[in-house]
N, C-alpha and C positions, 0 to 999 in steps of 0.2 A: 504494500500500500504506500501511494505516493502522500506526503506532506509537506507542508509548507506551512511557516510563522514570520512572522513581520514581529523581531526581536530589539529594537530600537526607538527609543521614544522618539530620535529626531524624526520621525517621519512626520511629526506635528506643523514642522517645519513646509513642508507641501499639502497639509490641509486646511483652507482656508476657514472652518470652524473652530481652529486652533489662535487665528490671526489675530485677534482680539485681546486674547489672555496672554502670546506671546509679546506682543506688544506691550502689555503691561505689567510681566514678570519673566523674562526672556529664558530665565534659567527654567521655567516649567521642561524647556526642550528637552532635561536632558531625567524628568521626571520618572521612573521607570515603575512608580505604583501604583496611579494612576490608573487605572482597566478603561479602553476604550475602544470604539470600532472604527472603521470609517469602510467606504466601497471604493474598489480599481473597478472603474468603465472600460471592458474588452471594446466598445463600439457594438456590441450585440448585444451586451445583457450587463449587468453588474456583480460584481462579486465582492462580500462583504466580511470583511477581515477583521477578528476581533485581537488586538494588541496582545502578544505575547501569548499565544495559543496559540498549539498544534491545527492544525484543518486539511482539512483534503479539499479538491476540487468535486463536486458534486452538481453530478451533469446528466439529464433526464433526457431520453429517445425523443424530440419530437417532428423528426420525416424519416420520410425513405430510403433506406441507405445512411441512416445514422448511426455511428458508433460510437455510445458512450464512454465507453470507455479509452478511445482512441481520443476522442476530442478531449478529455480530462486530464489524459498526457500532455499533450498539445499544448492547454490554457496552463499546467504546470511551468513545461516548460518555460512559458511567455512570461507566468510571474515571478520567475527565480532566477530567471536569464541564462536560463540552456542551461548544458555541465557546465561549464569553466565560471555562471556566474557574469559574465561580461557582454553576454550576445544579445540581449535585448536593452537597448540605454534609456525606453521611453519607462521601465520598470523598476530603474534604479533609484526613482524618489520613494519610491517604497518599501525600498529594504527587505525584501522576502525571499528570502532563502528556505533551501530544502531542511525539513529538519528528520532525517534520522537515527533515534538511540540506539541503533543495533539491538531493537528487540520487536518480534510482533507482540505489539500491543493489545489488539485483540485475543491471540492466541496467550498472552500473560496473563490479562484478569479473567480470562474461562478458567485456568487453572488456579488463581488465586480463589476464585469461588467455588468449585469444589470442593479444594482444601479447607476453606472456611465451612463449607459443609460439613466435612469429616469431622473439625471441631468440634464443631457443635453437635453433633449425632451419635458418631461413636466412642466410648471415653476412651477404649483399649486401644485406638490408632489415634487419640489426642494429639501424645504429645509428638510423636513425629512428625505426625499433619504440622502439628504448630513450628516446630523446628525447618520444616521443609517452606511454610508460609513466608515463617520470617527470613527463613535465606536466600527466597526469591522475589521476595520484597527488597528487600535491602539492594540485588543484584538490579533491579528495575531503576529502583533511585538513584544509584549511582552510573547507571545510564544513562538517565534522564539527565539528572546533574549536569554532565560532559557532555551532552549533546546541547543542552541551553547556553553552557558557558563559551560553548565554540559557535554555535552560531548569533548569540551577540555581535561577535568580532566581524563578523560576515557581514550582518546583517547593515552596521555602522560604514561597514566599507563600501557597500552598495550606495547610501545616503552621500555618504564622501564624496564619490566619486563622481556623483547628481550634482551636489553642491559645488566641487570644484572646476568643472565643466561650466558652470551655470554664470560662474564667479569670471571665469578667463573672458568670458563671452561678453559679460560686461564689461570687463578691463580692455577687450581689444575693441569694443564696440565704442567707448568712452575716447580711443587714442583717434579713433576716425572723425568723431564730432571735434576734434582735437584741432586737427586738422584741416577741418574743415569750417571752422570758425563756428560751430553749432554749441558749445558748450557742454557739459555733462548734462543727461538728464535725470532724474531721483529714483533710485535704487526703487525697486516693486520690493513688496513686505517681505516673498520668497528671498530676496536678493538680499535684502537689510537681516534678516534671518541667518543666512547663509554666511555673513561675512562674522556676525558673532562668533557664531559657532566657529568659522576657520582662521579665527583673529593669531592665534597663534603661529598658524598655520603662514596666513600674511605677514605679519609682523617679521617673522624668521627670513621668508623670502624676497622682503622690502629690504633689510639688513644687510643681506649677500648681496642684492642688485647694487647697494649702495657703494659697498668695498671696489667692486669690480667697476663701477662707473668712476669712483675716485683713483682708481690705477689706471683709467683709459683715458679720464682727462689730463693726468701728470706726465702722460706716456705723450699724448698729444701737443705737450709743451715742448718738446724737445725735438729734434733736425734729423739724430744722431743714426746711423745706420747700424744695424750689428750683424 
């Protein structure tokens, strides 16, 4: 079974029901207790993602020659951006990555309820029942664990990589009006969002441009050949 989670609260950051309360406490973006949903527009239908939850694609027959199950691949695909993560750019404001713990889930709580069965019904298979419960419980959670804490990272680099795209695009769109005697025009919320978030990010990269610009104009001072 395929899954997907949208494990990063900046995804607040591209929902414009978000714009209101980010504007007026920026750090909410990086809020991660928060439970909340929002829907990705395929252009056919919506599908509606609830923050930091497991989900599948769930996708219903309805013509001739429909496969649901092929088409639920398909829409995976499109929200996690293929294997590598990178092949779809219009789904990286979203941050949804695949999430699996390397266990079937369904096939784990059938046999945790059985066993809780045994518990409870038989006393003379109790306590192994309960010894087997509890060490496949414990193996689930530490599953789970490592699969949540790994796709965070994923999930934040997908938002990134949205963000930083987002951010050049202004920076080079800003050098043309530059040029062009049109002036800067005012950052959209997405864009004033985006630079909080990657202020570091800038600041580090303004710093290095700075050095190298101050060795190329000292360089330019000089005649000298070498």
């Amino acid at each position: 079974m395929l899954y997907f989670i949208c494990a990063s609260p900046m995804v607040k950051i591209y929902l414009p029901e978000w714009h209101s309360r980010l504007e007026d406490n920026p750090d909410l973006m990086l809020d991660n207790e928060t439970q909340f949903d929002f829907v990705v527009r395929t252009g056919t239908r919506g599908i509606r993602v609830a923050f930091n939850t497991p989900q599948q694609v769930q996708m219903q027959a309805s013509r001739e020659g429909f496969n649901p199950q092929v088409d639920a691949e398909n829409v995976f695909q499109w929200l996690t951006g293929g294997p590598s993560g990178t092949e779809v750019q219009e789904t990286d404001i979203y941050g949804i990555v695949p999430f699996n713990p390397q266990i079937d889930m369904a096939d784990t709580f059938d046999k945790l309820g059985r066993l809780e069965d045994i518990i409870n019904g038989d006393p003379t298979k109790a306590k192994k029942a309960r010894a087997d419960y509890d060490a496949m419980r414990k193996n689930a959670q530490e599953r789970m664990r490592a699969a949540r804490d790994e796709v965070i990272g994923l999930s934040e680099k997908r938002i990134r990589r949205a963000m930083k795209f987002v951010h050049n695009s202004l920076v080079k769109q800003w050098a043309i009006n530059e040029e062009q005697k049109l002036g800067k025009h005012t950052p959209s919320m997405t864009e004033r969002f985006g630079m909080h978030a990657l202020d570091k990010e800038i600041q580090a990269a303004a710093n290095k441009g700075a050095a190298l610009k101050k060795k190329v104009n000292l360089a330019m001072q000089h005649t000298s050949v070498v």
